[in-house]
LUMSEKOL-433766 format. One record per residue (C-alpha): residue in one letter; x, y, z. Coordinates in steps of 0.05 Angstrom, whole numbers, padded with zeros to 5 digits, always signed. Layout:
AXYZ...
This chain:
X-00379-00014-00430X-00394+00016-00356X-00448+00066-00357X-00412+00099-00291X-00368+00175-00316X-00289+00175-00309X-00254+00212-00255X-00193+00196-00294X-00165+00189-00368X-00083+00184-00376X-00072+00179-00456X+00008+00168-00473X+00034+00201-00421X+00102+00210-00419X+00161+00255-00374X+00232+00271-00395X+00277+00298-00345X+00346+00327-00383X+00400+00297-00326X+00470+00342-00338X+00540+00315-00304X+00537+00384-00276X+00506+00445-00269X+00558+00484-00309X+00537+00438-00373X+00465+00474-00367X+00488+00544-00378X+00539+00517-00435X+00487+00490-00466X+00443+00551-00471X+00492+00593-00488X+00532+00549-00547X+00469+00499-00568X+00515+00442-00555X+00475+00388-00528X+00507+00367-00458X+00454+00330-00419X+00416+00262-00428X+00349+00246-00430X+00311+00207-00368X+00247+00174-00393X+00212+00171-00314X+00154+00151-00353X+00143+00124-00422X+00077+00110-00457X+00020+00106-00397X-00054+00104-00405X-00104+00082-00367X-00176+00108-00347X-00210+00101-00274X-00288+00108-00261X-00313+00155-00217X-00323+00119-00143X-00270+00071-00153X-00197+00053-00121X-00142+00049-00155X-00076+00015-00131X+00006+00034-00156X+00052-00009-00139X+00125-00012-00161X+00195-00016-00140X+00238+00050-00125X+00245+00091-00180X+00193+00046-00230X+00149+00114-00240X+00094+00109-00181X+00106+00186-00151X+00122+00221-00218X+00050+00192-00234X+00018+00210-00177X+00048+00280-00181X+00024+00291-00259X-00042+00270-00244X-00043+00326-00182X-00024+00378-00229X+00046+00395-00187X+00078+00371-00247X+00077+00384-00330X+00068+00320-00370X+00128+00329-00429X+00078+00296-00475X+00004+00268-00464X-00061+00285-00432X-00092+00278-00368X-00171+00294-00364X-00193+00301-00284X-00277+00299-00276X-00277+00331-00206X-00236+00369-00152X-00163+00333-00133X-00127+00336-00073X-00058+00300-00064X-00026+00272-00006X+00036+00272-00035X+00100+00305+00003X+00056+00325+00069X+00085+00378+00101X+00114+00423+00044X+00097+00485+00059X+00105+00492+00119X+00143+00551+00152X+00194+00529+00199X+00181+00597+00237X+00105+00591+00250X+00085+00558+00298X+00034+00498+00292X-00026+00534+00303X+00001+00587+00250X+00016+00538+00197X-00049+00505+00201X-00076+00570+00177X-00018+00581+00128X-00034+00520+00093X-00094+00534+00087X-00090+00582+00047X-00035+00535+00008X-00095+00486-00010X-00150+00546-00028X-00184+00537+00042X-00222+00606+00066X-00191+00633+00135X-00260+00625+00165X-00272+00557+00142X-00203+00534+00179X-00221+00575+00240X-00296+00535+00252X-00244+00471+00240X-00184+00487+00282X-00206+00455+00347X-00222+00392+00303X-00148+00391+00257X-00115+00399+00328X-00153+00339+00359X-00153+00295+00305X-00070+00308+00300X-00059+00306+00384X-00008+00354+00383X-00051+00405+00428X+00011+00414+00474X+00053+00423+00416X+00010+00473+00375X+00044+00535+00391X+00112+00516+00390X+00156+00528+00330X+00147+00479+00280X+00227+00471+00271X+00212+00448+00342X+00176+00379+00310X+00195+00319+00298X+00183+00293+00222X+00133+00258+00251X+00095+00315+00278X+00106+00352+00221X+00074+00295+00180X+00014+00290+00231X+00002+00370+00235X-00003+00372+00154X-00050+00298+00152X-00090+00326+00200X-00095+00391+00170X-00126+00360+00096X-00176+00318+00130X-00231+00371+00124X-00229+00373+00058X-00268+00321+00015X-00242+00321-00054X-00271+00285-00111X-00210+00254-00132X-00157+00235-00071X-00091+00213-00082X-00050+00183-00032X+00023+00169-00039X+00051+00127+00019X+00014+00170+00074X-00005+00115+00117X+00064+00116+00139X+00049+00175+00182X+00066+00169+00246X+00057+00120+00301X+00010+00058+00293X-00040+00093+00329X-00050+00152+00286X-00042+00107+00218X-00102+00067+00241X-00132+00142+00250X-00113+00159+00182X-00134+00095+00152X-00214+00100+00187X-00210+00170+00153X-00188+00142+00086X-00238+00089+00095X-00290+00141+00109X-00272+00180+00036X-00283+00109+00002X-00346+00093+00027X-00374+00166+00008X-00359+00145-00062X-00307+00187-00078X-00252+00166-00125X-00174+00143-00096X-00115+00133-00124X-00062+00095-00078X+00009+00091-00083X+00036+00030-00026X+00095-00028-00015X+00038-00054+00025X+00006-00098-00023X-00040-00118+00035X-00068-00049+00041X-00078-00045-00037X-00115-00108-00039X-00165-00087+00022X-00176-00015-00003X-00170-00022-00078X-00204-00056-00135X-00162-00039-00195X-00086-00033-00191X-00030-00019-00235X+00037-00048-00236X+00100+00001-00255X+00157-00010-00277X+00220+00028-00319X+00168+00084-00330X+00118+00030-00360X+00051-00005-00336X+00073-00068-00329X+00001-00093-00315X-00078-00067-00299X-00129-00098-00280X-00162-00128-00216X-00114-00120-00156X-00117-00193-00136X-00089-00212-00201X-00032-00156-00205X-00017-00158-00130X+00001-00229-00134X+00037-00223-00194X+00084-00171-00159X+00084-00206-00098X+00118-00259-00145X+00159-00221-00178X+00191-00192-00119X+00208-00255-00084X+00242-00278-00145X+00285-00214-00144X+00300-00213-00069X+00294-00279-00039X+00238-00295+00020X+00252-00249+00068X+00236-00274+00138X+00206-00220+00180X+00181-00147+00159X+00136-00097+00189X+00154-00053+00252X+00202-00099+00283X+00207-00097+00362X+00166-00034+00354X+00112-00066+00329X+00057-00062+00378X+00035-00143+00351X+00087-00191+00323X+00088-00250+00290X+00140-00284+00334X+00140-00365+00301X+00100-00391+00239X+00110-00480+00243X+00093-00532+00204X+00070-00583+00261X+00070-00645+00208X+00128-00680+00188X+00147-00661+00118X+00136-00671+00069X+00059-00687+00067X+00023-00715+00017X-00043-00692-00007X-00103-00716+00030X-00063-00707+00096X-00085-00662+00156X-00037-00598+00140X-00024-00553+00212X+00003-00490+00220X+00016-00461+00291X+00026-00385+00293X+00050-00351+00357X+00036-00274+00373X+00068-00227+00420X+00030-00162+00436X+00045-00101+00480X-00018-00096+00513X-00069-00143+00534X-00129-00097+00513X-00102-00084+00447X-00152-00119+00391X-00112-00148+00324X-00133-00201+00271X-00071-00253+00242X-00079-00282+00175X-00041-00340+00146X-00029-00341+00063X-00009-00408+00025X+00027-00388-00030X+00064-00437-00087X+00129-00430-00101X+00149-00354-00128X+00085-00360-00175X+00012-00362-00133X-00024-00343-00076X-00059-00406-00066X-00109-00394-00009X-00106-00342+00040X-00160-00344+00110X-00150-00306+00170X-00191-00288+00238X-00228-00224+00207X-00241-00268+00137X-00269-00322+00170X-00313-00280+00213X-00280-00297+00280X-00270-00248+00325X-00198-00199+00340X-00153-00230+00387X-00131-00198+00449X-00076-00209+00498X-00002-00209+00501X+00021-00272+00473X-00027-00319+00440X-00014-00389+00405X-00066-00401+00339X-00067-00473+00312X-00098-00467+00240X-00122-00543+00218X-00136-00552+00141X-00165-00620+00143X-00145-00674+00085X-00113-00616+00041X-00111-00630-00025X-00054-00590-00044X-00009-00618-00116X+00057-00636-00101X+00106-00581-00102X+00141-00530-00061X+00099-00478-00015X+00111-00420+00026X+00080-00384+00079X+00060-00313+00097X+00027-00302+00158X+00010-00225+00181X-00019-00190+00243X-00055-00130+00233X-00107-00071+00274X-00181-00090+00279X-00193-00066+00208X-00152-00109+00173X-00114-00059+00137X-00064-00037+00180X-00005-00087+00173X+00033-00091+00244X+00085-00147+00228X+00096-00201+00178X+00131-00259+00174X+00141-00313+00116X+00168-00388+00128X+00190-00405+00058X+00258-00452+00070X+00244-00506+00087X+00163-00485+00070X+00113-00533+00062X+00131-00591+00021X+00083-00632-00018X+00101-00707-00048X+00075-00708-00126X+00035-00764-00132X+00015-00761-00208X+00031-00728-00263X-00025-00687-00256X-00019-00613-00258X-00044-00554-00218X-00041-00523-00150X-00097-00560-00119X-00133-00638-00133X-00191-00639-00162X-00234-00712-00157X-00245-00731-00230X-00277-00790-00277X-00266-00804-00343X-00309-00840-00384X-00274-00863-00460X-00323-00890-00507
């Protein structure tokens, strides 16, 4: 047992939401105790505990649980049955912006949610020059707010909860905000929380960003955890799981807006190989600026099943890349790779390797392997036996 205090304890935690056909059927039902709604289960059974200091990953498809969770351990919502014991002060980044008054103007809302999340007038006022700077909306700050784009919106209210420092932070999806400029921002302030010690809880699609900012992680799904436990091992399994359900996408990320992109993954070898071969890999980046630093990484992954190795420029301690369109030959020499079916991911991401820029996956035709033996496994190992 860890001698380190929770910051979190979920015991059989569930939430009901009564769904009626229409919202005539509520007053019927109140008024003749007929029974004219059904039951949603948005979450069924959860427990889990988290020590203080640590991260912990959600990930999930639509509708699998991830927000109600988030929300019930933020206190904006009522559990219908089950407990939830907090060991510190919590602060949720969950829908940023609510709250606001569409009235105000910037500068007044900054103020007026302030007083939202508990914060004294004075203490915002000694921090105002810093929220405004750190959201660079200073032109913008005494406009209307119904004058914003969502996007501003989103930066105004990020900006405005970064001088707090909660014990317990929970995060869901806000390193969407914005432009990729101010979600590296976000992410170095995010970063910064972590390595005070305090405790995180992250909701992301990004599995990437789990695995570089988490160490535990929990897999939902129907309203269940479908598994917990160290993110590399539930990561992969729901990497897995989703491209059996959907297919290998191609390309994802920020598209043409993407400020790096992932324009060709190749297989330079004729396929298929067989183990012991040289495998390489040629990946070709476009970026938008020649001064722009960004790291690429290439994954090996088998089948729908395993990551199987995964290096990159930041991993193997070389340094970012710059310019606008760069060709990387990756050489993995005499590979001993089983024979099977392989896929790869390659990404391109900021200078912290967190931010994810673009993606792209090569999965048909992939990397195929002859099988050689019957032999099982993802990768050779050189044995001898000895039978006396």
């Amino acid at each position: 047992m860890s001698s380190r205090p929770f910051a979190l304890r979920v015991h059989d935690l569930h939430k009901i939401y009564q769904v009626y056909a229409k919202p005539a059927d509520r007053l019927k039902e109140l008024l003749f105790r007929d029974r004219r709604h059904s039951d949603f289960h948005a979450l069924e059974g959860v427990s889990f505990e988290l020590e203080a200091g640590r991260c912990l990953g959600i990930v999930g498809d639509n509708g699998s649980g991830k927000s109600t969770l988030l929300q019930l351990i933020a206190g904006s919502l009522t559990p219908t049955r089950g407990t939830i014991e907090r060991n510190g002060s919590v602060l949720g980044l969950l829908e940023l912006g609510v709250g606001f008054h569409p009235e105000f103007t910037g500068r007044q809302n900054i103020f007026f949610y302030g007083d939202v999340l508990g914060v004294a007038p004075a203490a915002m006022r000694a921090r105002f020059d810093e929220i405004v700077e750190f959201s660079e909306l200073a032109p913008f700050i005494d406009r209307p707010i119904k004058t914003y784009s969502t996007g501003m919106v989103m930066r105004l209210a990020f900006s405005t909860i970064t001088l707090l420092d909660p014990e317990i932070l929970i995060i869901d999806e806000a390193l969407s905000v914005g432009d990729a400029h101010f979600q590296k921002k976000c992410i170095d302030h995010i970063l910064g929380i972590k390595q005070r010690g305090r405790t995180i809880v992250f909701c992301s699609h990004s599995t990437y960003q789990i695995g570089m900012i988490c160490e535990d992680t929990i897999w939902m799904q129907n309203g269940r955890i479908r598994q917990f436990g160290e993110t590399a091992h539930v990561t992969t399994a729901y990497e897995a799981y989703q491209l059996g359900r959907s297919g290998t996408g191609q390309e994802a990320g920020n598209g043409a807006e993407a400020p790096v992109r992932i324009a060709s993954v190749e297989i330079l070898n004729t396929l298929p190989i067989s183990r012991g071969d040289d495998l390489t890999i040629r990946i070709v980046t476009e970026c938008a600026s020649d001064d722009l630093p960004y790291h690429v990484m290439l994954s090996i992954k088998y089948g729908s099943d395993y990551g199987v190795y995964a290096t990159g420029t930041h991993l193997s301690g070389q340094p970012a890349l710059r310019g606008q369109k760069r060709e990387i030959v990756v050489r993995f020499p005499a590979i001993q790779l089983m024979g099977g079916h392989y896929w790869l991911h390659a990404r391109a991401f900021d200078d912290s390797g967190v931010l994810i820029y673009h993606e792209r996956t090569l999965a048909e035709p992939g990397l195929s392997v002859r099988k050689e033996s019957q032999e099982r496994g993802v990768c050779h190992f050189p044995n001898q036996w000895q039978i006396r």
